[in-house]
N, CA, C and O atoms as CSV, one atom per row, in Angstrom:
chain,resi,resn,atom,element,x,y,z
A,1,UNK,N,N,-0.790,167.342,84.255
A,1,UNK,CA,C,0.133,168.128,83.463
A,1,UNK,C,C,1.142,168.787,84.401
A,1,UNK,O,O,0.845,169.318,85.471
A,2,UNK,N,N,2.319,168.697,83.903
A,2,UNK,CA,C,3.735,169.546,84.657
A,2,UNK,C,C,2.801,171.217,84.602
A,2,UNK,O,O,1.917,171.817,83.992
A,3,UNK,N,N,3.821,171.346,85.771
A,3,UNK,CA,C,3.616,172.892,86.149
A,3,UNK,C,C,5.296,173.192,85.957
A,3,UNK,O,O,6.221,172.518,86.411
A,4,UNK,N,N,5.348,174.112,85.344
A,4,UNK,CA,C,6.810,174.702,84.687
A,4,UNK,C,C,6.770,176.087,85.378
A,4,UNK,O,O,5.751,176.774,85.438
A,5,UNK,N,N,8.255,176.518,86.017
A,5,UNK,CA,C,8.656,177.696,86.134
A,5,UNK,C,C,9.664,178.102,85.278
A,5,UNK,O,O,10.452,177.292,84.790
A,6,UNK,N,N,9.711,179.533,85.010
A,6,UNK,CA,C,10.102,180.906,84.160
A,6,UNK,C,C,10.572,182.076,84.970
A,6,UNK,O,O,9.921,182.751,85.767
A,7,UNK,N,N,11.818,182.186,84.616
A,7,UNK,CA,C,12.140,183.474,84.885
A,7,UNK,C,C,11.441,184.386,84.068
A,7,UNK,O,O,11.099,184.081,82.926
A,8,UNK,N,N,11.099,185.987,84.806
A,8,UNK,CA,C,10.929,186.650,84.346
A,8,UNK,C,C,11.809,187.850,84.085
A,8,UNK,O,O,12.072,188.591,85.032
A,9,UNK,N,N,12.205,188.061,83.084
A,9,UNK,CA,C,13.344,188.591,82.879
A,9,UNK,C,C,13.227,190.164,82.298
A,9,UNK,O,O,12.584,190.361,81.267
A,10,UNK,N,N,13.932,191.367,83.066
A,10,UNK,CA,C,13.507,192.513,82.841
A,10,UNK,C,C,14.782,193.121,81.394
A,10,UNK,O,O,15.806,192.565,80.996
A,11,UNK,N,N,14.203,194.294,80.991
A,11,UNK,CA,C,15.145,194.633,79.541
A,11,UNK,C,C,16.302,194.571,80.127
A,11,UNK,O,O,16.790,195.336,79.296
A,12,UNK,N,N,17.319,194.312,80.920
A,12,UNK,CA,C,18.630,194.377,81.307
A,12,UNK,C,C,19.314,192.729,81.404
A,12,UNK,O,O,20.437,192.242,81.536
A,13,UNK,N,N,17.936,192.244,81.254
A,13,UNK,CA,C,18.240,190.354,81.585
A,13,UNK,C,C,18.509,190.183,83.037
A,13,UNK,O,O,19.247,189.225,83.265
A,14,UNK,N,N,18.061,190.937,84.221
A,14,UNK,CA,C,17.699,190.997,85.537
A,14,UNK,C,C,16.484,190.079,85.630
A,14,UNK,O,O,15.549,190.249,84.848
A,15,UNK,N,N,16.452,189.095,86.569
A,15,UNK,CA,C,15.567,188.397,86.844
A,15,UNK,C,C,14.404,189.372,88.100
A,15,UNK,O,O,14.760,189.499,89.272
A,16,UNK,N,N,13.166,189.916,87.628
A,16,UNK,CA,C,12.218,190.352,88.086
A,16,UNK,C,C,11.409,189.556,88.786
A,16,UNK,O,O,10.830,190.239,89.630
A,17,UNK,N,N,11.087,188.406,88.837
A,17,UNK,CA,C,10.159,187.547,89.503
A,17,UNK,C,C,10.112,186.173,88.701
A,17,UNK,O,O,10.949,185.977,87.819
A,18,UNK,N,N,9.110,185.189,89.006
A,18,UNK,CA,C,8.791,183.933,88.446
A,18,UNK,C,C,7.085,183.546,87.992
A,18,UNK,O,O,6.065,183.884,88.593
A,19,UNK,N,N,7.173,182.972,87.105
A,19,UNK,CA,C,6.170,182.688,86.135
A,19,UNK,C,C,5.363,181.714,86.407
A,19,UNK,O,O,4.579,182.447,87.009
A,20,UNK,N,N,4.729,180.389,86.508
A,20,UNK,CA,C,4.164,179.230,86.585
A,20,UNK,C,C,3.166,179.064,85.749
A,20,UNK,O,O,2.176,179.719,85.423
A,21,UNK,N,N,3.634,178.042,85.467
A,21,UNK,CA,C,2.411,177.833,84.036
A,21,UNK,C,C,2.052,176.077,84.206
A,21,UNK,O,O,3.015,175.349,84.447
A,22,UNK,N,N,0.958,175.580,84.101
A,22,UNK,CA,C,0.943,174.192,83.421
A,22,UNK,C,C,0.763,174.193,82.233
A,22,UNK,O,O,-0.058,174.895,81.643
A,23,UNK,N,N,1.967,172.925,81.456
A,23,UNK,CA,C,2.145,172.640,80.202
A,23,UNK,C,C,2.308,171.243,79.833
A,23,UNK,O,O,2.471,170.448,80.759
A,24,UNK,N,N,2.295,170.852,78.761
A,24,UNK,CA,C,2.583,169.416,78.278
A,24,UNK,C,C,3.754,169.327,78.455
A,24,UNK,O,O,4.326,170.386,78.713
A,25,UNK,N,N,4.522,168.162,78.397
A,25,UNK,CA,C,5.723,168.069,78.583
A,25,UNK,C,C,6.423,168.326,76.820
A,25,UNK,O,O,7.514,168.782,76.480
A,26,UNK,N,N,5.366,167.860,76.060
A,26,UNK,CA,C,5.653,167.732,74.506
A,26,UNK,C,C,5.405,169.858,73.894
A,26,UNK,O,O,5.532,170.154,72.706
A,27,UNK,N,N,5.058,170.993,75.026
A,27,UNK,CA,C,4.919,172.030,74.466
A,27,UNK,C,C,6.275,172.350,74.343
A,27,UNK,O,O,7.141,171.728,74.958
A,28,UNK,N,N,6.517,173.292,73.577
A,28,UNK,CA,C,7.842,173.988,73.543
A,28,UNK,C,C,7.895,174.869,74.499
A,28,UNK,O,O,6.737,175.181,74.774
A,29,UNK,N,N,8.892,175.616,75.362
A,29,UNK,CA,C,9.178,176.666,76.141
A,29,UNK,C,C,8.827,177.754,75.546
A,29,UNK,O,O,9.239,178.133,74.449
A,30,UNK,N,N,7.750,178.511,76.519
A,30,UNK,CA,C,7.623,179.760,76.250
A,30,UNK,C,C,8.776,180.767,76.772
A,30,UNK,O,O,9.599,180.738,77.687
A,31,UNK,N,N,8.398,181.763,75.638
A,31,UNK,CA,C,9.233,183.145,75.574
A,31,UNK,C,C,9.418,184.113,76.103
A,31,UNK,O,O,10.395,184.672,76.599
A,32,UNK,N,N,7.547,184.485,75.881
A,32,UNK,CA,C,7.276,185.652,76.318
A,32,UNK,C,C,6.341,185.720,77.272
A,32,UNK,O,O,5.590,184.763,77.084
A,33,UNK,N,N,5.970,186.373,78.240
A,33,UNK,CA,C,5.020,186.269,79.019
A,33,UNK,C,C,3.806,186.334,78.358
A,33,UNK,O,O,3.858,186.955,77.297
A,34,UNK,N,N,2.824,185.920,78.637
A,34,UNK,CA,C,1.370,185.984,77.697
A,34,UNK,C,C,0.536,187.455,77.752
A,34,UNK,O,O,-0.135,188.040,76.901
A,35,UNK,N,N,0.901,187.789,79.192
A,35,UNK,CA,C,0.141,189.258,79.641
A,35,UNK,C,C,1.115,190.244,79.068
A,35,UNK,O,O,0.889,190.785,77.985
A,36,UNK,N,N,2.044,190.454,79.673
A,36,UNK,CA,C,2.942,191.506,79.568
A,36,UNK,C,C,3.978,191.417,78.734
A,36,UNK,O,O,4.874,192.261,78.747
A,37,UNK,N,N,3.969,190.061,77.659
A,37,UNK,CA,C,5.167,190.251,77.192
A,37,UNK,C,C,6.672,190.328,77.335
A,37,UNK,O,O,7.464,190.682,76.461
A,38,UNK,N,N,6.921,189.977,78.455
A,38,UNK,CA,C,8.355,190.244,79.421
A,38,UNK,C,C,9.132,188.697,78.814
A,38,UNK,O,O,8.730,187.538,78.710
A,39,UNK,N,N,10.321,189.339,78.528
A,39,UNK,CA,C,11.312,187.858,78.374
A,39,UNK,C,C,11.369,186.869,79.452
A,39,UNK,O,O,11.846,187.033,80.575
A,40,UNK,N,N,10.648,185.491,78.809
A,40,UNK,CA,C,11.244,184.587,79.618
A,40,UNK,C,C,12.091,183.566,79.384
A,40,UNK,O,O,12.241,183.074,78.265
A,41,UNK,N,N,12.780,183.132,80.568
A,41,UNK,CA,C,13.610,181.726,80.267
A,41,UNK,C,C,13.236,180.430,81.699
A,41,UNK,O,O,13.456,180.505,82.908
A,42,UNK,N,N,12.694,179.488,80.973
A,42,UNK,CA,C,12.303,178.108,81.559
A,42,UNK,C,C,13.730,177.834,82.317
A,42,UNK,O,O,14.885,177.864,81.893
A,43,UNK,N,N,13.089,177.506,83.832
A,43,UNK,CA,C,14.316,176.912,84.765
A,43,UNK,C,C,13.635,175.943,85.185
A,43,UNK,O,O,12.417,175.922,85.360
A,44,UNK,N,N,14.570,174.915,85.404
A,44,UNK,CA,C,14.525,173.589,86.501
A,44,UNK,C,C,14.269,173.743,87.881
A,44,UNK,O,O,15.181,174.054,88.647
A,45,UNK,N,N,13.066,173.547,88.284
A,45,UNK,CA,C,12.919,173.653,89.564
A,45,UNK,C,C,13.497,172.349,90.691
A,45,UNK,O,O,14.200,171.455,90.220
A,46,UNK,N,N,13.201,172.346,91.899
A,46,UNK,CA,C,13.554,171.333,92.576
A,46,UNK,C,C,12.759,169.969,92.708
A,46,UNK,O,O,13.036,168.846,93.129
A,47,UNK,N,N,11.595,170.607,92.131
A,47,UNK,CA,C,9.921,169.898,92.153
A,47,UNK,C,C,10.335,168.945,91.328
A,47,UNK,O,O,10.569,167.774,91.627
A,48,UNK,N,N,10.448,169.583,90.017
A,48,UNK,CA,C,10.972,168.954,88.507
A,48,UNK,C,C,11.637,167.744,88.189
A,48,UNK,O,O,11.391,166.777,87.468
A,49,UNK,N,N,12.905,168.224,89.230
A,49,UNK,CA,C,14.450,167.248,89.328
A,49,UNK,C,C,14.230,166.482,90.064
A,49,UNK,O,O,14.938,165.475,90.072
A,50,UNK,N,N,12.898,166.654,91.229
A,50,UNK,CA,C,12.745,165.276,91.941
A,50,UNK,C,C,11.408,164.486,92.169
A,50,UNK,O,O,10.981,163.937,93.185
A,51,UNK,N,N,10.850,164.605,90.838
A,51,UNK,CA,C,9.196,163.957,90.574
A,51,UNK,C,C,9.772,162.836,89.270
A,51,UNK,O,O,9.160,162.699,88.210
A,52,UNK,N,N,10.645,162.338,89.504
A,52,UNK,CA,C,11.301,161.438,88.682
A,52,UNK,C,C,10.365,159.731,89.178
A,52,UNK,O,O,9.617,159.571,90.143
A,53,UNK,N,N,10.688,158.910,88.339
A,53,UNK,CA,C,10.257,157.771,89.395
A,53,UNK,C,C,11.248,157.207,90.171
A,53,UNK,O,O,11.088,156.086,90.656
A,54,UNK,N,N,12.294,157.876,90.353
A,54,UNK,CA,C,13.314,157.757,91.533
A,54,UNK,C,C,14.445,156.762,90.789
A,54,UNK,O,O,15.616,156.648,91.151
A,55,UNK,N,N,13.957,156.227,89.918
A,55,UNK,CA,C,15.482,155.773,89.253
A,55,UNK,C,C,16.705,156.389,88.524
A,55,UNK,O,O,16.553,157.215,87.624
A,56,UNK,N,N,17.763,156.017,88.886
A,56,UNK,CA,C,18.607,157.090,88.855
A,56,UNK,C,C,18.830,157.486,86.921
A,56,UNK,O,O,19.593,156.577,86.596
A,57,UNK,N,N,18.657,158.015,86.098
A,57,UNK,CA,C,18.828,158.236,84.975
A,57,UNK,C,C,20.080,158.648,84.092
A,57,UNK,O,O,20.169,158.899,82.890
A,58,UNK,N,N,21.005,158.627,85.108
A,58,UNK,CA,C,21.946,158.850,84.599
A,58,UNK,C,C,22.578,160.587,84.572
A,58,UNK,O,O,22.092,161.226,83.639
A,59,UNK,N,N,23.151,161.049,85.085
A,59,UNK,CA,C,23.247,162.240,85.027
A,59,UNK,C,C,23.954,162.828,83.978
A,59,UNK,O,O,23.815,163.872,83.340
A,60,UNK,N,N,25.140,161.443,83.946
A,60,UNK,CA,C,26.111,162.179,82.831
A,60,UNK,C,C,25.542,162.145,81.684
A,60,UNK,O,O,25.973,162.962,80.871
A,61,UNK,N,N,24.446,161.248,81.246
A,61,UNK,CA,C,23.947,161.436,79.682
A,61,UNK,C,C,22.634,162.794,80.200
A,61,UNK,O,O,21.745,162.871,79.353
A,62,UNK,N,N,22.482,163.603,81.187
A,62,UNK,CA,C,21.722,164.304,80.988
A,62,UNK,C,C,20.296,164.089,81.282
A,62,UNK,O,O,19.333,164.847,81.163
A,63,UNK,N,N,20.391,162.893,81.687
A,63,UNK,CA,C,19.080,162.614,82.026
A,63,UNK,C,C,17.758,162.941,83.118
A,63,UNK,O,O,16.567,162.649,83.223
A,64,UNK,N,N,18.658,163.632,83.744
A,64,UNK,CA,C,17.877,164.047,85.187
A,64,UNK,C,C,17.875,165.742,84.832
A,64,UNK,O,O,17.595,166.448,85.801
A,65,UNK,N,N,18.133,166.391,83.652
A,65,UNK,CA,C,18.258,167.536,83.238
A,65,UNK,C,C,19.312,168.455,83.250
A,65,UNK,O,O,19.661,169.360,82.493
A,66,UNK,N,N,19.684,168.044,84.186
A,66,UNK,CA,C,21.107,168.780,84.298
A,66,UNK,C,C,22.574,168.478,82.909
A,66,UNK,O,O,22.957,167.332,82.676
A,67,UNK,N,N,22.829,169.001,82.597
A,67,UNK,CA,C,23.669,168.909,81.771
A,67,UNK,C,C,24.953,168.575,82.303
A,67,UNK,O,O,25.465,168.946,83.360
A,68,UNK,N,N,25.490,167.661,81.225
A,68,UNK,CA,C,26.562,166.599,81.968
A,68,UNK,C,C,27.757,167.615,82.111
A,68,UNK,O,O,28.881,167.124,82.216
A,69,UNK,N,N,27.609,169.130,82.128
A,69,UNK,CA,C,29.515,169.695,82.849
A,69,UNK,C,C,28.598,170.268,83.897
A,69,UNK,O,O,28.929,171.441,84.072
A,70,UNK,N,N,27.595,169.938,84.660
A,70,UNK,CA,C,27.226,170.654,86.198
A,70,UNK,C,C,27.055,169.552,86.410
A,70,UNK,O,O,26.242,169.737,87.315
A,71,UNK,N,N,27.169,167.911,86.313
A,71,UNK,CA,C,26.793,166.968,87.068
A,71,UNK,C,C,27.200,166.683,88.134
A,71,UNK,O,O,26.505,165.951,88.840
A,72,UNK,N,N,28.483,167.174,88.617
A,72,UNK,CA,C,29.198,166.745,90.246
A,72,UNK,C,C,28.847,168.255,91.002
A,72,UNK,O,O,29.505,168.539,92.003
A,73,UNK,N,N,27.726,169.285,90.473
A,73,UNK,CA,C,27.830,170.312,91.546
A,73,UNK,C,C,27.162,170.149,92.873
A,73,UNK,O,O,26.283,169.288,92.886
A,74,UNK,N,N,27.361,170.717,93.872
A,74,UNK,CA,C,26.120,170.447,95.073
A,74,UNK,C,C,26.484,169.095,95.671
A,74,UNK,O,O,25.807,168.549,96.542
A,75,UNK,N,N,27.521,168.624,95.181
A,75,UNK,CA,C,28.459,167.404,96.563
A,75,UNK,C,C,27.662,165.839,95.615
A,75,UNK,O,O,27.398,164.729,96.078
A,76,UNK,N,N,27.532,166.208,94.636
A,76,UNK,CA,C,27.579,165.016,93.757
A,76,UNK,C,C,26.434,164.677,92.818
A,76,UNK,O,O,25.492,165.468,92.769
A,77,UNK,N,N,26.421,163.689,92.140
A,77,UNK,CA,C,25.788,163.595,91.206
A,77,UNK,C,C,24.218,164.328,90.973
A,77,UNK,O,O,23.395,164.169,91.875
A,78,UNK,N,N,23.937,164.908,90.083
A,78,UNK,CA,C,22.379,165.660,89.772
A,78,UNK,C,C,22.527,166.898,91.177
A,78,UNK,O,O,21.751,167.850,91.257
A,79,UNK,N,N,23.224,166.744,91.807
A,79,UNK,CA,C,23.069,168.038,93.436
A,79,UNK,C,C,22.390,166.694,94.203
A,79,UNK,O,O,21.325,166.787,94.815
A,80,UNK,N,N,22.963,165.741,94.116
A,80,UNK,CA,C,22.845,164.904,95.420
A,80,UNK,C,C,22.139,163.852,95.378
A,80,UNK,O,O,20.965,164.217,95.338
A,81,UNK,N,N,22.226,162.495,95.363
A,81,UNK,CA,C,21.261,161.433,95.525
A,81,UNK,C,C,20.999,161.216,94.309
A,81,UNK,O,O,19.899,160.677,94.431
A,82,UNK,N,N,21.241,161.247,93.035
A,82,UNK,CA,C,21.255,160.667,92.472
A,82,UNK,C,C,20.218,161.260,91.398
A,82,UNK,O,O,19.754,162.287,91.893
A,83,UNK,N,N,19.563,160.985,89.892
A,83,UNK,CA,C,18.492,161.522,89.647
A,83,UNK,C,C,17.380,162.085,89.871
A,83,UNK,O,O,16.914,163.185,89.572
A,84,UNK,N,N,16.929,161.017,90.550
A,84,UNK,CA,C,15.613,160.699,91.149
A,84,UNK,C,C,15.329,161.113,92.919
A,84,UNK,O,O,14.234,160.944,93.455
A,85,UNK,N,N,16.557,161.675,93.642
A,85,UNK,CA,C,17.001,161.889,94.641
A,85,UNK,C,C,16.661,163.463,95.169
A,85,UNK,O,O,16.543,163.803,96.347
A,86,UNK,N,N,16.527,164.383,93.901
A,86,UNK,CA,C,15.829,166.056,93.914
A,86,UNK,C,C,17.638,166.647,94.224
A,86,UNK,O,O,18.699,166.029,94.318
A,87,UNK,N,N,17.448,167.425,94.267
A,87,UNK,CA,C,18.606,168.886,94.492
A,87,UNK,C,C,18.379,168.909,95.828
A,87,UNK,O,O,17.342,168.636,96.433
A,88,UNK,N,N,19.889,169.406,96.414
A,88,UNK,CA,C,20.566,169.166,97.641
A,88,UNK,C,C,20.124,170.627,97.989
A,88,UNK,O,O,20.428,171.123,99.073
């Protein structure tokens, strides 16, 4: 099972720390922290963007997660190398 990171997000929407959870890929994103209740929001880690099976997926349809108006950031496609290539 994926291991997913979360911002943890304080009442101002200040990022306080990070979360880790293993989840299905089919769960929905959690919200709230389970203990404390603290707002969260699911981020793309580097792990994530590059545990692909290395074929390139296409960035501009979104496929490597990144959404196709950040696809040329970080000196090119997905942040470098391609889908399957991880963040630069």
């Amino acid at each position: 099972m994926p291991v997913y990171e979360y911002e943890i997000l304080g009442p101002d929407g200040s990022v306080k720390g990070v979360y880790e959870v293993e989840q299905k890929m089919s769960d929905p994103p959690l919200t709230a922290h389970p203990v404390t209740g603290a707002q969260l929001r699911r981020i793309l880690s580097s792990t994530f963007a590059s545990a692909s099976s290395g074929a390139d997926l296409g960035c501009a349809s979104g496929g490597c997660g990144v959404p196709s108006s950040n696809c040329e950031i970080a000196g090119g496609p997905c942040g470098g190398g391609g889908c399957g290539g991880g963040w630069n």
